[in-house]
C-alpha positions in Angstrom: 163.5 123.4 107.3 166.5 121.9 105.5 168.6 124.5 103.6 169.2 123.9 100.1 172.7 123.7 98.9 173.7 126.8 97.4 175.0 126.4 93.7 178.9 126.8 93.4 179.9 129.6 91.0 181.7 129.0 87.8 185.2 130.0 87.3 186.4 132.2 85.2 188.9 130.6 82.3 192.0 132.6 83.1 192.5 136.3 81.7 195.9 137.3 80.3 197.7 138.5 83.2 198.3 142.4 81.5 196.1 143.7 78.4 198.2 145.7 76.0 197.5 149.4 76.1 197.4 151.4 73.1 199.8 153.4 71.6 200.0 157.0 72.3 199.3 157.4 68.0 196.4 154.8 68.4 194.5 156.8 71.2 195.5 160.4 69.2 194.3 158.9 66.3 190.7 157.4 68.5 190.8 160.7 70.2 190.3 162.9 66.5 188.1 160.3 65.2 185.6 160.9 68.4 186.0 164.7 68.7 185.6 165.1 65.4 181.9 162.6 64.7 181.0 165.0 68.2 181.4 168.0 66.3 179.6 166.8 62.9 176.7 166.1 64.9 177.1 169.3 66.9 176.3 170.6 63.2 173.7 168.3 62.5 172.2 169.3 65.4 172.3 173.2 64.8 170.8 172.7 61.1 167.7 171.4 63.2 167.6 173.8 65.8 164.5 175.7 65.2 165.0 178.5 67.9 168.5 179.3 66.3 169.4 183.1 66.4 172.1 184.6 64.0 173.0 186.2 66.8 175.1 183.0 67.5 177.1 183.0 64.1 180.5 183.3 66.1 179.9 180.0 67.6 179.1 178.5 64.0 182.2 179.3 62.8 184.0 178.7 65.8 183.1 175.3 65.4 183.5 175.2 62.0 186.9 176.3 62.3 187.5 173.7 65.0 186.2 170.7 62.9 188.6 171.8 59.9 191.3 172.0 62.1 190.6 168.4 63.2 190.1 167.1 60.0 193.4 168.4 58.6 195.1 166.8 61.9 193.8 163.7 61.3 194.6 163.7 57.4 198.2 164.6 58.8 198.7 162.9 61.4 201.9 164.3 64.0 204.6 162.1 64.7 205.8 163.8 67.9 203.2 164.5 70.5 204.0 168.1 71.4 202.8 168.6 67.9 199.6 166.6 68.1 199.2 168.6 71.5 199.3 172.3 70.1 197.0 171.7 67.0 194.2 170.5 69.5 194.6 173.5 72.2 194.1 175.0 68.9 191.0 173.0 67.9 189.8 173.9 71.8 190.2 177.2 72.1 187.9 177.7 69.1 185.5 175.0 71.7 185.8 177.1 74.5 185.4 180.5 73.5 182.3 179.0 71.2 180.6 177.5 74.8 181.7 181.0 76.5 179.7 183.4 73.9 176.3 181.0 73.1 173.5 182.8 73.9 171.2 180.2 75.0 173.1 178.0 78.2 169.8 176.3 78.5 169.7 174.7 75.0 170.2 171.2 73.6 173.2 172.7 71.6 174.6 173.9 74.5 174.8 170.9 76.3 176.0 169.1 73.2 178.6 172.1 72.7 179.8 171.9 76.4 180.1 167.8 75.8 182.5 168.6 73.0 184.2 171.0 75.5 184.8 168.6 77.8 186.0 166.1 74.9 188.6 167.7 74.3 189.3 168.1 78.4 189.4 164.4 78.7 190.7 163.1 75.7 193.9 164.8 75.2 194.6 163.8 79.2 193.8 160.1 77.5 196.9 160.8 74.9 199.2 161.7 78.2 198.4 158.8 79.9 198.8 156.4 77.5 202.3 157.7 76.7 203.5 158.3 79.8 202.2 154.4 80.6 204.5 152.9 77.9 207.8 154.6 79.6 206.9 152.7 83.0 206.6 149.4 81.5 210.4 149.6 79.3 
């Protein structure tokens, strides 16, 4: 049995040595954009929800009032980032308490609701980051 020579891989044409991050306005301004298309289609998603109780109205217009919150931010965009960071803790807390009250944990919604949650967990720690990446590379 002769063995067959094996096939050398192709290289790779040479990657830039460093890739740019974002600014810390770029990923605010990515951050609203996402939160915000989450929590339109958290809507959509309630206007189809047959088994919705009225019961739940506090979490409607807690995340009502968290989407108009975003939406104004991202019309208005802050220019210092301890700004940008108390309007969405503001935007959360209407999140948080919304996932903390719903009646029905074991619900689409509720998954989709606690996705947003964890949205604005994430994202905000993205904003941070990014910042605090551009002071290490001056």
């Amino acid at each position: 049995m002769s063995a067959t020579p094996r096939k050398q891989a192709k290289t790779c044409p040479k990657q830039a040595d460093s890739i740019a991050l974002p600014t810390w306005q770029q990923t605010m301004a990515a951050a609203l954009a996402f939160v915000q298309n989450s929590m339109e289609q958290l809507v959509l998603i309630r206007i189809d929800d047959k088994e919705w109780d009225d019961g739940d109205v506090d979490v409607v217009w807690g995340v009502d009032l968290a989407l108009a919150h975003i939406k104004r931010l991202r019309a208005d965009l802050p220019t210092v980032r301890a700004r940008f960071d108390d309007e969405w803790f503001k935007a959360a807390a209407a999140i948080n308490l919304s996932v903390r009250v719903f009646s029905r944990p074991n619900s689409y919604y509720f998954r989709q609701l606690e996705s947003v949650k964890n949205q604005f967990d994430v994202l905000v720690g993205a904003v941070e980051f990014v910042q605090e990446e551009a002071c290490y590379d001056k």
